[in-house]
C-alpha positions as a Python dict, from the first residue, in 0.01 Angstrom:
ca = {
    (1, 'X'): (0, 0, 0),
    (2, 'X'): (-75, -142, -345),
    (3, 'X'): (138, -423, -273),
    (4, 'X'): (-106, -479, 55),
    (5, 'X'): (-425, -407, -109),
    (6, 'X'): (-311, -713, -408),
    (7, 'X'): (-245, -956, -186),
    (8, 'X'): (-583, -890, 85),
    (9, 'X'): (-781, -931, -295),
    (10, 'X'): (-587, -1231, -388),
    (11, 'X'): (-648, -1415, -16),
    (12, 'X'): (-1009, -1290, -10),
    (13, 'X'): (-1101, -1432, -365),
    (14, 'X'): (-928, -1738, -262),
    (15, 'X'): (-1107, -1815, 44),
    (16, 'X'): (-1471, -1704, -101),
    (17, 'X'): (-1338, -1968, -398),
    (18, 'X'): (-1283, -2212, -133),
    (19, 'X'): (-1529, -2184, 37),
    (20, 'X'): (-1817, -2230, -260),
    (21, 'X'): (-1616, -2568, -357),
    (22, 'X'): (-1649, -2700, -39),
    (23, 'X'): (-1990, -2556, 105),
    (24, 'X'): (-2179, -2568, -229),
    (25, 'X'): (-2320, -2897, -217),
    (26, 'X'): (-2465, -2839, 155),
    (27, 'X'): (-2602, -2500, 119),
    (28, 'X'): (-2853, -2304, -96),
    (29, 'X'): (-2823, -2193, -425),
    (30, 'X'): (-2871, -1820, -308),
    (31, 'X'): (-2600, -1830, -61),
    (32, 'X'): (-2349, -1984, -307),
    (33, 'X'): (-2488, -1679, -578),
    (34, 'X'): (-2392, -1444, -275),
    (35, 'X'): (-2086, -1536, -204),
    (36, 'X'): (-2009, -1534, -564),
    (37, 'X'): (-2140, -1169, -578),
    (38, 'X'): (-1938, -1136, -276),
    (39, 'X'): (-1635, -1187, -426),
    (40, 'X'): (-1687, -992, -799),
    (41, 'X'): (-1762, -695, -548),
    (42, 'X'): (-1456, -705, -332),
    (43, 'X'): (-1254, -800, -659),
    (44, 'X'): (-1355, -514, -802),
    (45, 'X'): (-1343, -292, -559),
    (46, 'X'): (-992, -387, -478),
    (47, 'X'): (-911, -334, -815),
    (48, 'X'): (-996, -14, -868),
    (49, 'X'): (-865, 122, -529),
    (50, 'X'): (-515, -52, -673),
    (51, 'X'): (-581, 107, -1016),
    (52, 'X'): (-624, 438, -856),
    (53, 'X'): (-273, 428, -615),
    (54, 'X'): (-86, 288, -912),
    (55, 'X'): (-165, 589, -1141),
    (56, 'X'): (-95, 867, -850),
    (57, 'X'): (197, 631, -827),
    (58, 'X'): (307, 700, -1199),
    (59, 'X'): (202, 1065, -1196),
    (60, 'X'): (437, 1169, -887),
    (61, 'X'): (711, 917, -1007),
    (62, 'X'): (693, 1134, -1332),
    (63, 'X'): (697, 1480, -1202),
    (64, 'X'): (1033, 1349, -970),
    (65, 'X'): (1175, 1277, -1326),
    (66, 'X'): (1098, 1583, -1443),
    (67, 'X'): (1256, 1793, -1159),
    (68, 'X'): (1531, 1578, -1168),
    (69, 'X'): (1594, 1648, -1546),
    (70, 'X'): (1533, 2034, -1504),
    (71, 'X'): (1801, 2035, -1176),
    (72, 'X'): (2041, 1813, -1379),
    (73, 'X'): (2013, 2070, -1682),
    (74, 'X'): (2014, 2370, -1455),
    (75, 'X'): (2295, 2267, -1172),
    (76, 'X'): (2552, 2093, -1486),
    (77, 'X'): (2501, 2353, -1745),
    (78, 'X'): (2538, 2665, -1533),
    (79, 'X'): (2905, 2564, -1375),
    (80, 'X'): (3029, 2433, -1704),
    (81, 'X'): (2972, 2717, -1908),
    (82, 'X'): (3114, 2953, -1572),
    (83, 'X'): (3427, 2748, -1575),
    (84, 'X'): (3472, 2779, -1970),
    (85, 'X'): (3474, 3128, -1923),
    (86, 'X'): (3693, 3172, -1648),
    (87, 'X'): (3967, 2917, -1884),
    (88, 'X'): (3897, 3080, -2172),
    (89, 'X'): (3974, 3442, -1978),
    (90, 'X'): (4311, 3314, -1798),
    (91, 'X'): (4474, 3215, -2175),
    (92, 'X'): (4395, 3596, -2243),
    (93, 'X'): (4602, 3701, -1924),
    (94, 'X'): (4914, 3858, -2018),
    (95, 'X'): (5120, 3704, -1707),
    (96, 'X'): (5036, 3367, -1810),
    (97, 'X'): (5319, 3161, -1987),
    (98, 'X'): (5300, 2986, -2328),
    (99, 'X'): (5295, 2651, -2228),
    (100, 'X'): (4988, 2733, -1946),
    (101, 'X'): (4805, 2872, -2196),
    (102, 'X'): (4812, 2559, -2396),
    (103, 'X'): (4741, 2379, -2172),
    (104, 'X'): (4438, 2558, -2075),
    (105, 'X'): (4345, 2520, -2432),
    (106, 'X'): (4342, 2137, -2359),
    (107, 'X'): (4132, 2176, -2100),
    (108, 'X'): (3891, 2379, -2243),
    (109, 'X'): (3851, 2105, -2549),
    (110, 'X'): (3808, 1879, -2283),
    (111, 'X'): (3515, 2068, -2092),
    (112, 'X'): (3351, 2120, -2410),
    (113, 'X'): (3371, 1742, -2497),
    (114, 'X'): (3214, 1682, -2130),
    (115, 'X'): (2942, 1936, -2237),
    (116, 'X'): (2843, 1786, -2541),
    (117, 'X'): (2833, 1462, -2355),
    (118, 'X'): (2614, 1608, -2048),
    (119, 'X'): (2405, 1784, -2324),
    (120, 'X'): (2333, 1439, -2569),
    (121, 'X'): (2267, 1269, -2228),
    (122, 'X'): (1973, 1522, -2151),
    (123, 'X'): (1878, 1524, -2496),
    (124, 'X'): (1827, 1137, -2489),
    (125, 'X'): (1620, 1124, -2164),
    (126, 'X'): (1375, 1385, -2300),
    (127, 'X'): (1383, 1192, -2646),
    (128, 'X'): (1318, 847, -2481),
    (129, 'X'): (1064, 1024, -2216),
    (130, 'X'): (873, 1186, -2505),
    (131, 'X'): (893, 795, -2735),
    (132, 'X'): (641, 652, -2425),
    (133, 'X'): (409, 945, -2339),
    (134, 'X'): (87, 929, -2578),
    (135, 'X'): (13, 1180, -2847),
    (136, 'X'): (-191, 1456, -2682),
    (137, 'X'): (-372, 1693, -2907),
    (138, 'X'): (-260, 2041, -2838),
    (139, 'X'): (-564, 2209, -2998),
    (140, 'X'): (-785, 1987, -2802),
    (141, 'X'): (-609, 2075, -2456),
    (142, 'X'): (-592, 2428, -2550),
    (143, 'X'): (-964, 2453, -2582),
    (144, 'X'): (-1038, 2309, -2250),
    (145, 'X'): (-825, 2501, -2069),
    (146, 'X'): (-894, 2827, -2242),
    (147, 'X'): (-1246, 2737, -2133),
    (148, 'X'): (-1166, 2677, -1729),
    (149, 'X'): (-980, 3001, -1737),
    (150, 'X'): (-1208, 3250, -1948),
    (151, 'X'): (-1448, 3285, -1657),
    (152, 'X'): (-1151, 3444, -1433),
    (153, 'X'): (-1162, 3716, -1682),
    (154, 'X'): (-1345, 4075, -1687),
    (155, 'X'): (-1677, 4068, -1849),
    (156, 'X'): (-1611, 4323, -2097),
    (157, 'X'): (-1270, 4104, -2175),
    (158, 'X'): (-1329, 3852, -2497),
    (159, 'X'): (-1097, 3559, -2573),
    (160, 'X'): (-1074, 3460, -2943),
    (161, 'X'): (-958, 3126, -3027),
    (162, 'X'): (-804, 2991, -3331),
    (163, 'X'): (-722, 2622, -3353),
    (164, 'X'): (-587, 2557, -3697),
    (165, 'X'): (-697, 2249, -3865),
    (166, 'X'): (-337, 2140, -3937),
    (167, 'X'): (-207, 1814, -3727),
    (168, 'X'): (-146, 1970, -3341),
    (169, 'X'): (-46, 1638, -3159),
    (170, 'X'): (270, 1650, -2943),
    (171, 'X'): (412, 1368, -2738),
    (172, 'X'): (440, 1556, -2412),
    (173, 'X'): (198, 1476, -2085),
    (174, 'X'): (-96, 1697, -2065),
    (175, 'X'): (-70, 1785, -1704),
    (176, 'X'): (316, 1919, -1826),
    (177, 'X'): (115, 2084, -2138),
    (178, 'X'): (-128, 2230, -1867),
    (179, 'X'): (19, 2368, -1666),
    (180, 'X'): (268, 2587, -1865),
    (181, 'X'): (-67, 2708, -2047),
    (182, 'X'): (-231, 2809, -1713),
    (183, 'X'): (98, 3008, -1623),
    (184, 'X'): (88, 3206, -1925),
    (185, 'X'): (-305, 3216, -1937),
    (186, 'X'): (-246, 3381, -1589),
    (187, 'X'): (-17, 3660, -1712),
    (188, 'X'): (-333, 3813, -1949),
    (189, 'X'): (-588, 3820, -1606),
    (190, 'X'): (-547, 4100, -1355),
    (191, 'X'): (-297, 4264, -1544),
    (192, 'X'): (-386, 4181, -1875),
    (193, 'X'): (-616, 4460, -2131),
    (194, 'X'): (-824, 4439, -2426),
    (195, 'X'): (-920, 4101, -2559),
    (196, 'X'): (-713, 3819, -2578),
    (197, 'X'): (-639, 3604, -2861),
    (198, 'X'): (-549, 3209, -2857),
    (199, 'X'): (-406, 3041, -3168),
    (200, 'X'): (-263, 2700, -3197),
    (201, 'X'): (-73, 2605, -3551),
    (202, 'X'): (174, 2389, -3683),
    (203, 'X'): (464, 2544, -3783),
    (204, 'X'): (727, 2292, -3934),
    (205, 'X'): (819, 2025, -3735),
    (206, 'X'): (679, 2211, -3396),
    (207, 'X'): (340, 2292, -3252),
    (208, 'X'): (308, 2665, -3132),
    (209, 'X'): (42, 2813, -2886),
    (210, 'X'): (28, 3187, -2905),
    (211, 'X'): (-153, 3433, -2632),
    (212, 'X'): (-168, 3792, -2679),
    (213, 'X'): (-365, 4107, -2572),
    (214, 'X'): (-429, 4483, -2628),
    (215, 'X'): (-157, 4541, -2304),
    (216, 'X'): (184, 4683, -2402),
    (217, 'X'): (457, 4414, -2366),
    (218, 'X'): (537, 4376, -2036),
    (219, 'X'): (799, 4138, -2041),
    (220, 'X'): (1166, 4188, -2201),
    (221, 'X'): (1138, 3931, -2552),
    (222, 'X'): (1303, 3609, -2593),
    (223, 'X'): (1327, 3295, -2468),
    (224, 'X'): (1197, 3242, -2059),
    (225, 'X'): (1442, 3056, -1912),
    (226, 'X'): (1366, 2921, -1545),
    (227, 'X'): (1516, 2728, -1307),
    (228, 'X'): (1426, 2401, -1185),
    (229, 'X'): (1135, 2334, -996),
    (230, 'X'): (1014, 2043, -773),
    (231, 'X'): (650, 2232, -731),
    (232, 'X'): (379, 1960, -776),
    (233, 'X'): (84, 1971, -986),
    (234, 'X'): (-154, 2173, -765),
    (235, 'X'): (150, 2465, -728),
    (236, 'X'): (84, 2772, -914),
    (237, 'X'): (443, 2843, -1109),
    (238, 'X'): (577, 3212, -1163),
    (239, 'X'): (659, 3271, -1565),
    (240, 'X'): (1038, 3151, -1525),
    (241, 'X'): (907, 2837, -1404),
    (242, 'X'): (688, 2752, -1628),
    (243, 'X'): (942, 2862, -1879),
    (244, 'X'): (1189, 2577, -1750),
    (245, 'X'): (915, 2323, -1747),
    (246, 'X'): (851, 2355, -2109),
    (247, 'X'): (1248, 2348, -2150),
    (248, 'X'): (1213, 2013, -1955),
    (249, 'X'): (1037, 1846, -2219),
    (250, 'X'): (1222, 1983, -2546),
    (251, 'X'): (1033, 2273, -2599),
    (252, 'X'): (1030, 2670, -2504),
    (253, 'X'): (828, 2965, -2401),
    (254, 'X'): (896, 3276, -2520),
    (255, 'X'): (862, 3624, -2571),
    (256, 'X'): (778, 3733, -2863),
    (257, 'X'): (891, 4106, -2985),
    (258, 'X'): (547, 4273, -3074),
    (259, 'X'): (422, 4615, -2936),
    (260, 'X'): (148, 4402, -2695),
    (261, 'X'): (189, 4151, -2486),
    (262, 'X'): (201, 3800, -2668),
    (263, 'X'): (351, 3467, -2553),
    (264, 'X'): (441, 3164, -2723),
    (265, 'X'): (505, 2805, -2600),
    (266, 'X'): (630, 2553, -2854),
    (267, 'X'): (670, 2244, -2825),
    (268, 'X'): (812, 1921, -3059),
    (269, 'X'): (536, 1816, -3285),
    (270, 'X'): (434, 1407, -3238),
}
Protein backbone atom coordinates (compact mmCIF):
# COMPACT_ATOMS: atom_id res chain seq x y z
CA UNK A 1 0.00 0.00 0.00
CA UNK A 2 2.86 2.37 0.81
CA UNK A 3 4.60 1.25 -2.12
CA UNK A 4 1.19 2.39 -4.15
CA UNK A 5 0.55 5.49 -2.32
CA UNK A 6 4.72 6.64 -3.31
CA UNK A 7 4.44 6.12 -6.62
CA UNK A 8 0.46 7.86 -7.21
CA UNK A 9 2.54 11.07 -5.24
CA UNK A 10 5.51 10.76 -7.40
CA UNK A 11 3.23 10.61 -10.92
CA UNK A 12 0.87 13.28 -9.54
CA UNK A 13 3.73 15.83 -8.66
CA UNK A 14 5.15 15.03 -11.94
CA UNK A 15 2.32 15.77 -14.08
CA UNK A 16 1.15 19.05 -11.97
CA UNK A 17 5.20 19.88 -12.66
CA UNK A 18 4.55 19.30 -16.20
CA UNK A 19 1.94 20.73 -16.64
CA UNK A 20 2.98 24.45 -15.08
CA UNK A 21 6.19 24.23 -17.54
CA UNK A 22 4.22 23.84 -20.36
CA UNK A 23 0.84 25.79 -19.62
CA UNK A 24 2.49 28.66 -17.67
CA UNK A 25 3.17 30.98 -20.31
CA UNK A 26 -0.59 30.72 -21.73
CA UNK A 27 -2.50 30.85 -18.59
CA UNK A 28 -2.96 33.11 -15.51
CA UNK A 29 -0.83 33.63 -12.81
CA UNK A 30 -3.60 32.34 -10.32
CA UNK A 31 -4.10 29.14 -12.05
CA UNK A 32 -0.33 28.38 -12.23
CA UNK A 33 -0.32 29.48 -8.07
CA UNK A 34 -3.18 26.76 -7.90
CA UNK A 35 -1.82 24.16 -9.37
CA UNK A 36 1.25 24.77 -7.45
CA UNK A 37 -0.89 24.69 -4.22
CA UNK A 38 -2.33 21.75 -5.83
CA UNK A 39 0.51 19.83 -5.74
CA UNK A 40 2.20 20.93 -2.01
CA UNK A 41 -1.38 19.66 -0.87
CA UNK A 42 -1.47 16.26 -2.46
CA UNK A 43 2.40 16.00 -1.65
CA UNK A 44 1.71 16.39 1.61
CA UNK A 45 -1.04 14.65 2.09
CA UNK A 46 0.48 11.65 0.48
CA UNK A 47 3.18 11.96 2.71
CA UNK A 48 1.75 11.77 5.73
CA UNK A 49 -0.77 8.96 4.84
CA UNK A 50 2.79 7.04 3.84
CA UNK A 51 4.35 8.28 7.12
CA UNK A 52 1.47 6.93 9.01
CA UNK A 53 1.40 3.07 7.22
CA UNK A 54 5.17 2.98 7.52
CA UNK A 55 5.18 3.44 11.35
CA UNK A 56 2.10 0.83 11.96
CA UNK A 57 4.39 -0.96 9.58
CA UNK A 58 7.42 -0.84 12.10
CA UNK A 59 5.27 -1.20 15.21
CA UNK A 60 3.63 -4.71 14.11
CA UNK A 61 6.99 -5.78 12.40
CA UNK A 62 8.38 -5.22 16.02
CA UNK A 63 5.89 -6.92 18.15
CA UNK A 64 6.36 -10.20 15.43
CA UNK A 65 10.05 -9.92 16.66
CA UNK A 66 9.20 -9.90 19.92
CA UNK A 67 6.91 -13.01 19.91
CA UNK A 68 9.26 -14.62 17.90
CA UNK A 69 12.10 -14.06 20.50
CA UNK A 70 9.78 -15.03 23.52
CA UNK A 71 8.61 -18.52 21.44
CA UNK A 72 12.30 -19.11 20.47
CA UNK A 73 13.30 -18.69 24.31
CA UNK A 74 10.27 -20.55 25.53
CA UNK A 75 9.96 -23.63 22.81
CA UNK A 76 14.35 -24.13 22.84
CA UNK A 77 14.90 -23.67 26.48
CA UNK A 78 12.10 -25.84 27.85
CA UNK A 79 13.14 -29.23 25.75
CA UNK A 80 16.80 -28.68 26.36
CA UNK A 81 16.81 -28.46 29.90
CA UNK A 82 13.92 -31.69 29.84
CA UNK A 83 16.37 -33.68 27.83
CA UNK A 84 19.43 -32.78 30.22
CA UNK A 85 17.55 -34.18 32.85
CA UNK A 86 16.34 -37.21 31.46
CA UNK A 87 20.58 -37.86 30.37
CA UNK A 88 21.69 -36.79 33.39
CA UNK A 89 19.00 -39.41 35.22
CA UNK A 90 19.85 -42.54 32.81
CA UNK A 91 23.92 -42.27 33.91
CA UNK A 92 22.37 -42.66 37.52
CA UNK A 93 20.51 -45.95 36.40
CA UNK A 94 22.03 -48.87 37.90
CA UNK A 95 21.38 -51.23 34.68
CA UNK A 96 23.24 -48.96 32.56
CA UNK A 97 26.86 -50.07 31.55
CA UNK A 98 30.11 -48.08 32.01
CA UNK A 99 30.82 -47.22 28.68
CA UNK A 100 26.84 -45.85 28.12
CA UNK A 101 27.22 -43.86 30.85
CA UNK A 102 30.14 -42.12 29.37
CA UNK A 103 28.90 -41.67 26.72
CA UNK A 104 25.90 -40.02 27.97
CA UNK A 105 28.31 -37.80 29.73
CA UNK A 106 29.44 -36.70 26.17
CA UNK A 107 26.30 -35.94 25.27
CA UNK A 108 25.30 -34.05 27.99
CA UNK A 109 28.62 -31.66 27.47
CA UNK A 110 27.41 -31.45 24.17
CA UNK A 111 23.71 -30.24 24.98
CA UNK A 112 25.08 -27.87 27.35
CA UNK A 113 27.50 -26.42 24.68
CA UNK A 114 24.24 -26.15 22.32
CA UNK A 115 22.59 -24.29 25.30
CA UNK A 116 25.07 -21.84 25.84
CA UNK A 117 25.05 -21.28 22.15
CA UNK A 118 21.03 -20.99 21.88
CA UNK A 119 21.31 -18.80 25.08
CA UNK A 120 24.33 -16.11 23.66
CA UNK A 121 22.19 -16.15 20.45
CA UNK A 122 19.07 -14.76 22.42
CA UNK A 123 21.19 -12.72 24.44
CA UNK A 124 22.60 -10.95 21.26
CA UNK A 125 19.21 -10.27 19.57
CA UNK A 126 17.88 -8.57 22.73
CA UNK A 127 21.39 -6.73 23.04
CA UNK A 128 21.35 -5.55 19.35
CA UNK A 129 17.33 -4.91 19.61
CA UNK A 130 17.87 -2.79 22.75
CA UNK A 131 21.42 -0.79 20.77
CA UNK A 132 18.50 0.80 18.14
CA UNK A 133 15.42 1.49 20.33
CA UNK A 134 15.72 5.18 21.85
CA UNK A 135 16.27 5.91 25.49
CA UNK A 136 12.82 6.13 27.08
CA UNK A 137 12.58 7.67 30.47
CA UNK A 138 11.06 5.24 32.85
CA UNK A 139 10.05 7.86 35.43
CA UNK A 140 8.48 9.85 32.75
CA UNK A 141 6.34 6.79 31.38
CA UNK A 142 5.57 5.75 34.80
CA UNK A 143 3.89 9.00 35.57
CA UNK A 144 1.67 8.96 32.62
CA UNK A 145 0.49 5.80 32.98
CA UNK A 146 0.01 5.88 36.70
CA UNK A 147 -2.13 8.86 35.73
CA UNK A 148 -4.51 6.93 32.91
CA UNK A 149 -4.98 4.22 35.44
CA UNK A 150 -5.60 6.08 38.90
CA UNK A 151 -9.12 7.01 37.83
CA UNK A 152 -10.07 3.08 37.59
CA UNK A 153 -9.44 3.12 41.23
CA UNK A 154 -11.88 3.47 44.42
CA UNK A 155 -12.25 6.95 45.60
CA UNK A 156 -11.19 6.37 49.01
CA UNK A 157 -7.97 4.45 47.28
CA UNK A 158 -4.72 6.99 47.04
CA UNK A 159 -1.72 6.27 44.80
CA UNK A 160 1.61 7.73 46.00
CA UNK A 161 4.29 8.18 43.59
CA UNK A 162 7.93 8.41 44.00
CA UNK A 163 10.12 9.06 40.98
CA UNK A 164 13.65 9.34 42.21
CA UNK A 165 15.75 11.97 40.70
CA UNK A 166 18.53 9.48 39.82
CA UNK A 167 19.03 8.73 35.83
CA UNK A 168 15.72 6.29 34.92
CA UNK A 169 16.31 5.94 31.07
CA UNK A 170 16.17 2.38 29.64
CA UNK A 171 16.56 1.40 26.03
CA UNK A 172 13.42 -0.66 25.75
CA UNK A 173 10.13 0.56 23.53
CA UNK A 174 7.57 2.27 25.55
CA UNK A 175 4.59 0.45 24.26
CA UNK A 176 6.79 -2.93 25.63
CA UNK A 177 7.43 -0.65 28.93
CA UNK A 178 3.56 -0.01 28.89
CA UNK A 179 2.15 -2.49 28.77
CA UNK A 180 3.89 -4.70 31.41
CA UNK A 181 3.10 -1.57 33.77
CA UNK A 182 -0.66 -1.69 32.93
CA UNK A 183 -0.62 -5.56 33.73
CA UNK A 184 0.73 -5.08 37.05
CA UNK A 185 -1.14 -1.66 37.61
CA UNK A 186 -4.20 -3.99 36.99
CA UNK A 187 -3.39 -6.52 39.73
CA UNK A 188 -3.83 -3.46 42.64
CA UNK A 189 -7.68 -2.50 41.07
CA UNK A 190 -10.61 -4.72 41.95
CA UNK A 191 -8.70 -6.78 44.08
CA UNK A 192 -6.27 -4.55 45.33
CA UNK A 193 -6.70 -2.61 49.29
CA UNK A 194 -5.40 0.31 50.96
CA UNK A 195 -3.37 2.79 49.02
CA UNK A 196 -0.97 2.05 46.57
CA UNK A 197 2.48 3.16 46.29
CA UNK A 198 4.63 3.74 42.90
CA UNK A 199 8.42 4.20 43.09
CA UNK A 200 10.84 4.25 40.28
CA UNK A 201 14.85 4.19 41.26
CA UNK A 202 18.00 3.27 39.94
CA UNK A 203 19.48 0.57 41.47
CA UNK A 204 23.01 -0.29 39.96
CA UNK A 205 23.14 -0.87 36.55
CA UNK A 206 19.09 -1.50 36.35
CA UNK A 207 15.99 0.64 36.58
CA UNK A 208 13.28 -0.81 39.03
CA UNK A 209 9.48 0.10 39.17
CA UNK A 210 7.90 -1.01 42.38
CA UNK A 211 3.88 -1.27 43.09
CA UNK A 212 2.57 -2.22 46.33
CA UNK A 213 -0.59 -1.99 48.55
CA UNK A 214 -2.15 -2.55 52.04
CA UNK A 215 -3.52 -6.26 50.43
CA UNK A 216 -1.75 -9.37 51.80
CA UNK A 217 0.50 -10.92 49.09
CA UNK A 218 -1.43 -12.66 46.86
CA UNK A 219 0.94 -14.08 44.65
CA UNK A 220 3.71 -16.87 45.56
CA UNK A 221 7.35 -14.49 45.41
CA UNK A 222 9.88 -14.65 42.81
CA UNK A 223 10.46 -14.20 39.49
CA UNK A 224 6.98 -14.35 36.93
CA UNK A 225 7.89 -16.35 34.32
CA UNK A 226 5.35 -16.53 31.26
CA UNK A 227 5.14 -18.01 28.18
CA UNK A 228 5.24 -16.51 24.90
CA UNK A 229 2.69 -14.43 23.61
CA UNK A 230 1.72 -13.16 20.09
CA UNK A 231 -1.21 -10.81 21.81
CA UNK A 232 -0.99 -7.35 20.09
CA UNK A 233 -0.89 -4.09 21.65
CA UNK A 234 -4.61 -3.52 22.34
CA UNK A 235 -4.70 -7.30 24.23
CA UNK A 236 -4.99 -7.13 27.87
CA UNK A 237 -2.08 -9.80 29.17
CA UNK A 238 -2.66 -12.05 32.37
CA UNK A 239 0.51 -11.54 35.00
CA UNK A 240 2.58 -14.56 33.39
CA UNK A 241 2.43 -12.75 30.26
CA UNK A 242 3.42 -9.76 31.03
CA UNK A 243 6.06 -11.45 33.06
CA UNK A 244 7.56 -13.06 29.74
CA UNK A 245 7.33 -9.81 27.90
CA UNK A 246 9.59 -8.08 30.24
CA UNK A 247 11.87 -11.35 29.99
CA UNK A 248 11.71 -10.57 26.18
CA UNK A 249 13.58 -7.53 26.45
CA UNK A 250 16.34 -8.45 29.20
CA UNK A 251 14.53 -7.63 32.09
CA UNK A 252 12.05 -9.32 34.84
CA UNK A 253 8.98 -8.97 36.92
CA UNK A 254 8.83 -10.22 40.07
CA UNK A 255 7.51 -10.95 43.27
CA UNK A 256 8.82 -9.56 45.87
CA UNK A 257 8.63 -11.41 49.52
CA UNK A 258 6.89 -8.69 51.75
CA UNK A 259 3.73 -9.29 53.94
CA UNK A 260 1.52 -7.03 51.13
CA UNK A 261 1.25 -7.26 47.86
CA UNK A 262 4.25 -5.49 45.95
CA UNK A 263 5.58 -6.04 42.41
CA UNK A 264 8.64 -5.16 40.75
CA UNK A 265 9.61 -4.90 37.04
CA UNK A 266 13.25 -4.20 36.23
CA UNK A 267 14.60 -3.58 33.48
CA UNK A 268 18.48 -2.85 31.96
CA UNK A 269 19.30 0.71 32.63
CA UNK A 270 20.27 2.86 29.09
Amino acid sequence: MARRLALSFGLTTGYVAVVVAVAGPFVPPWVTFLLVLLAIAVSTTIGLVVGRRLTRSYRAMAEREQALSMSASHELRTPITSLRLSLEDLTLWPQTPPDVQAELQRAIGELDRFSGAVSELLERRRVEHRDTTDRVDLGCLTRSTVTRWRGTLAPARTVALDVAPDDTLVRIEPDVVERVMTTMLTQFGRDGRGDVTVDVSRVRDAVRVQVCDASEARFPPGVIHGPATGKRGTETLTLAEAGGLAQSVGGYLTVAESPTTCLTLILPAA
